[in-house]
N, C-alpha and C positions, 0 to 999 in steps of 0.2 A: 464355403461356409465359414462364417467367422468365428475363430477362437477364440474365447473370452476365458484373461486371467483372473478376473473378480466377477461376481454378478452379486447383488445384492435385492431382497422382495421385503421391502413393506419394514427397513429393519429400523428396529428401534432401541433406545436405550434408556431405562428411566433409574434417577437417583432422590433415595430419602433425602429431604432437607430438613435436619434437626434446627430447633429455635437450643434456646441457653439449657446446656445441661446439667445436671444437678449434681455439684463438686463435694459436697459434705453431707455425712451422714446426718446433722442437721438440717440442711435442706431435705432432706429422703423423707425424714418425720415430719416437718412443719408442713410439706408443700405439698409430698405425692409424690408420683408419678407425674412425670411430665406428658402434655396431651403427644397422640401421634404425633408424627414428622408430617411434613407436604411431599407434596410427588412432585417431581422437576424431570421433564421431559428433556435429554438434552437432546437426541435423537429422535424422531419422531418418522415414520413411513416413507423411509428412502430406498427409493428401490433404482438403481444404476447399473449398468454393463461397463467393464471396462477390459476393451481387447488386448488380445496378448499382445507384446512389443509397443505399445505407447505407452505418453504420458498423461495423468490425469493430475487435474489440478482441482484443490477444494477451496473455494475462496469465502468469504464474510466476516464481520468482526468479531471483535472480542466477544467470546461465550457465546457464537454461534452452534457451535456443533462441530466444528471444523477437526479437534482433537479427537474427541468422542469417536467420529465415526471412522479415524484411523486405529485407533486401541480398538474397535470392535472387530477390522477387518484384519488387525494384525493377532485377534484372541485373547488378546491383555482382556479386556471386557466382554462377558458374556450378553448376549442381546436380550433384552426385557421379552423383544417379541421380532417376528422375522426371520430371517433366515440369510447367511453371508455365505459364500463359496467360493476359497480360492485356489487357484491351478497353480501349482509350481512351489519352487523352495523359496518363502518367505524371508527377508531381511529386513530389521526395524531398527529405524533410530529417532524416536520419539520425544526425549527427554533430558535436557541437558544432565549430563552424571548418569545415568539408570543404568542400574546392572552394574556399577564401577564402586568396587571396597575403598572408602579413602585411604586405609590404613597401608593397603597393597599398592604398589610398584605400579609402574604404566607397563612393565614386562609383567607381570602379575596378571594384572586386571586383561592384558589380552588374552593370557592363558584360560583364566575363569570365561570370558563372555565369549569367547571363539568354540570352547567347550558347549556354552549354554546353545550357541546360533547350531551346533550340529557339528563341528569341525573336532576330525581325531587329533590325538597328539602327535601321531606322523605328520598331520596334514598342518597342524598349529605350529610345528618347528620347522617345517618348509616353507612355512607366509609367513614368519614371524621378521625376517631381515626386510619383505616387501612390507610390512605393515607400519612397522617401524620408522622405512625409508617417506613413507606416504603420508605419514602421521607429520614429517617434519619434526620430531622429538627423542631425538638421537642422544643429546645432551644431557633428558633428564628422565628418560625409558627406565632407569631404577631408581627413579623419585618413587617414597610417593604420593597418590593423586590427590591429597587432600592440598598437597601447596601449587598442584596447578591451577593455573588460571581458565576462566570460561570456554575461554580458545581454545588453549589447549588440549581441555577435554573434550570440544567440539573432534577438533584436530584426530584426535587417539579415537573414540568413538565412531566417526565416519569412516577409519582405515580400516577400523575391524568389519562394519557392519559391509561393504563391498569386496573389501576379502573373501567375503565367504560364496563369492558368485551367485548372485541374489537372481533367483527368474523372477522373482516382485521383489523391489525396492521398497518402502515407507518411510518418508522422511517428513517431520514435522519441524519446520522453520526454523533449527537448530545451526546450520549453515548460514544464517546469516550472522552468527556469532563472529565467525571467521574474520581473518583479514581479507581484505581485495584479493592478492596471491592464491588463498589458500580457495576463496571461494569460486575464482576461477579454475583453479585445479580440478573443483568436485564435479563444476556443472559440465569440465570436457570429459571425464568419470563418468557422468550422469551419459551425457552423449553417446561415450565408447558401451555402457550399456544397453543403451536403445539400438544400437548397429548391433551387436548378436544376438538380440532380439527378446531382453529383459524386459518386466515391466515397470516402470514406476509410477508411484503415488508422492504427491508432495502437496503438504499446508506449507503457504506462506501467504504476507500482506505484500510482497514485491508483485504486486500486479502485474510488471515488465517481464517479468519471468515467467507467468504464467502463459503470458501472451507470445513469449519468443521461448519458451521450448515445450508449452505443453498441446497437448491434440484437441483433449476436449476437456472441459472444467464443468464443476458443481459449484451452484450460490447457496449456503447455506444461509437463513435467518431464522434463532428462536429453535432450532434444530430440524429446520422442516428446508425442503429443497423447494428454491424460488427460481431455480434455473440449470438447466443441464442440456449442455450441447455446447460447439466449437469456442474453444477458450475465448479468442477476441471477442466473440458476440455476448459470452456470459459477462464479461470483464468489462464489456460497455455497458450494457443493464447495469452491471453492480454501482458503475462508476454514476450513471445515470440517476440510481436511486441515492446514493449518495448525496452527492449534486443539491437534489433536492429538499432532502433533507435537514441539509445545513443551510439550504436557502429559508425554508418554514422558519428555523429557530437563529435566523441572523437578527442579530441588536442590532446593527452598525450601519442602514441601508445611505445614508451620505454622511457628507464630512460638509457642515456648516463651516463655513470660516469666521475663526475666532482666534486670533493676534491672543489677548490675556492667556486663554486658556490652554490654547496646543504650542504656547511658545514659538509661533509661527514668524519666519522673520519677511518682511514684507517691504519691496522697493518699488518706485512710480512715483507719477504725483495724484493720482489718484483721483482723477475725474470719471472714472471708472474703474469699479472693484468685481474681483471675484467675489461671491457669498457665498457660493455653496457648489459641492461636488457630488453627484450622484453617479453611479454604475450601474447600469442599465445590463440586462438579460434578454433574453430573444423573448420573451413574452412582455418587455415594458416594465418588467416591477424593479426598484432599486434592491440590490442587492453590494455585500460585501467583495463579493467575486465574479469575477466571468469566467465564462466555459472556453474550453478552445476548441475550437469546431462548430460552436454557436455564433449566432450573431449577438453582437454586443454593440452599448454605446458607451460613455461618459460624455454626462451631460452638465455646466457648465452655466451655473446661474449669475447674473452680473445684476448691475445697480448703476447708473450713470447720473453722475449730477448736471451735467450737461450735453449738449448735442456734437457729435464728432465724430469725425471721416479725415479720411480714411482708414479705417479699424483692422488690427490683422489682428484676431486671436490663434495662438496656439496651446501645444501642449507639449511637455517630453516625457515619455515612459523610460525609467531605469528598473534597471536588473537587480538582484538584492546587491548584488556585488560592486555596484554602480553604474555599471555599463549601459550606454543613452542606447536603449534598443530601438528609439523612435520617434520622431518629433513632428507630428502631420500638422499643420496649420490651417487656415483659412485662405491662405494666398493659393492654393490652390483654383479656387473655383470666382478670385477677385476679393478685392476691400469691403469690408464692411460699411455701411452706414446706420450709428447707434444714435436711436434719441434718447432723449433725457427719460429716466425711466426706468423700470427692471423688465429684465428677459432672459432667457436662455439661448446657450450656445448649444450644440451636441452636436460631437463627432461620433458618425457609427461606423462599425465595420460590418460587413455583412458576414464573415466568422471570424472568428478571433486566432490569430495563427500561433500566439503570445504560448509559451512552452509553462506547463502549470512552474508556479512558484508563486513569491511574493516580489510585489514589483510596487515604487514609488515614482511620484507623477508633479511635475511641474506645472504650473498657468504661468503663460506670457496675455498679457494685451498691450497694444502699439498702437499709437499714431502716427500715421505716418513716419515712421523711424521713431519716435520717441516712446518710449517707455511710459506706459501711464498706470500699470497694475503687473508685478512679477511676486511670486510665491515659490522658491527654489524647493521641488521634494517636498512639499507640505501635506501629502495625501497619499497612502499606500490601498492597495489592492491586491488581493489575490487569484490567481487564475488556476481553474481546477481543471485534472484531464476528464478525455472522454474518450481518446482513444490510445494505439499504440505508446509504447515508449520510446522515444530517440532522443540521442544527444541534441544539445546547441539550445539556442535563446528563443527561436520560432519552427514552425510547423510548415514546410515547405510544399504546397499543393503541386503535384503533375504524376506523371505516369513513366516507369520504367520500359525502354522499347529492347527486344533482343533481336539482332539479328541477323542470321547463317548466312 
């Protein structure tokens, strides 16, 4: 039978929203009373399990719910409606500074909040040299906190709140303050507590994180649950609706070519020109971006004032960084033969292996060896994920074999 360190039914959390409130006893007399507030759902009938020893991930955007339903399950917030229940000695680290006096010491302020999480003064002067040491803050442990930096109070914060041997963890996106160093420190912390069988809870936007260390993940939007179950698969919906999204509300679905106005520099003799560049999506609409794991094209409008063969058009995709990730051509499949006229070229891929970022795009056209239309990087794109995270510039298809 499975233990469960949280369970959550139906929990909600609702907050007054005041309009402008009335600052002078002149306004009191002339105005009134100001009407009611609105009700602002940020929480709305989540109901979750989450087993003891794993991680849970809560993902969605800004003023989703994401915070909300960590302050309800760690008590800070009382629930409008529902009901939350959690198994074991709680530890929260929700908010950059909370709980930390600026006035007080970083030796101080451990003492206060090591106190608050439950920890005796025997037990606070025996973790006080691990806290310290873990914190990285050795230097200025009798500053105090008001002239630390973000970090640092990330830093001092995260050592007390695992100090205290947490059976649930809550950590609210506070860790990515960190340096690279320190935030790998936390997430093999995070690790060494999931092996003696803690639980943890974490908001963050690092998607990649979600997806490489947590079990299973919640989508939150508007405060309502759009998805719960195995982290990768919430984390592709989200990325999926995303996607979307930003495909509805794209301005930019090609890039006409126009020398005046994008200051484009342009070489050839130009019996044939590029016009226009569109990016294509696995449904055919032009878009800003491609998906990677979808099929995409860039497509590839010309104009010829004459008839000419044999034609090689290509392209080259660089890196933000400049790195030629790619340059497919036409010679692949033989020379073209162009008449006088307009048409389109398009190159498709049947998925896009291209690692999300921002990436810029060359047009060659050739005759026969000669140069008759080049545009160096005159046309960028974006390419969005859709699934895991991994290093490098592409998305390398196959399968891992093991074997005894």
């Amino acid at each position: 039978m499975t233990e469960y360190a949280v369970r959550a039914r139906d929990l909600s959390k609702k907050f007054a929203v005041h309009g402008d409130r009335r600052t002078s006893l002149k306004d009191w007399i002339l105005h009134g009373r100001k009407p009611g507030a609105d009700e602002f759902w940020a929480l709305k009938d989540a109901t979750f399990d989450i087993p003891k020893g794993s991680t849970f991930g809560i993902i969605g955007h800004n003023g989703a719910g994401k915070s909300t339903a960590l302050k309800v399950i760690a008590g800070i917030y009382v629930p409008t409606s529902g009901e939350v229940e959690v198994n074991g000695r709680l530890s929260a680290l929700l908010e950059l500074g909370a709980g930390f006096h600026p006035e007080l010491t970083g030796r101080e302020n451990i003492k206060l909040n090591a106190s608050i999480l439950g920890m005796s003064n025997a037990q606070i002067d025996a973790a006080m040299d691990e806290i310290i040491a873990f914190s990285e803050l050795e230097k200025f442990i009798d500053t105090p906190i008001k002239v630390y930096s973000s970090g640092m109070t990330v830093r001092l914060g995260f050592a007390i709140a695992v100090k205290v041997d947490p059976e649930v963890l809550v950590i609210d996106e506070v860790i990515a303050v960190g340096d690279e160093g320190f935030q790998r420190k936390c997430f093999d912390y995070i690790a060494m507590l999931r092996q003696r069988g803690s639980t943890v809870l974490m908001v963050t936007h690092s998607l990649g994180v979600v997806e490489d260390m947590c079990d299973t993940a919640m989508w939150l939007d508007g405060g309502e649950v759009q998805e719960l179950g195995p982290a990768r698969d919430v984390v592709h919906s989200y990325l999926a609706a995303v996607n979307e999204a930003e495909a509805a509300s794209d301005a930019r679905p090609s890039a006409p070519v126009s020398e005046e106005t994008a200051g484009l520099t342009r070489i050839g003799s130009g019996e044939m020109r590029v016009t226009n560049v569109e990016f294509r999506r696995a449904d055919g609409s032009a878009s800003g971006f491609l998906v990677e794991g979808e099929r995409g094209s860039i497509r590839l409008s010309y104009e010829a004032s004459v008839d000419l063969s044999p034609v090689t058009a290509g392209i080259g995709i660089f890196s933000e960084n400049g790195v030629n990730v790619a340059g497919p051509n036409t010679g692949r499949s033989g020379f073209l033969d162009i008449a006088a006229g307009t048409g389109t070229l398009e190159f498709t891929m049947p998925s896009v292996i291209l690692r999300p970022g921002h990436y810029t795009l060359t047009t060659v056209l050739l005759d026969g060896g000669k140069m008759i239309d080049g545009i160096e990087r005159g046309f960028s794109f974006n390419v969005r994920g859709s699934r895991g995270s991994e290093p490098g510039l592409v998305y390398l298809e196959g399968d891992w074999l093991q074997q005894t």
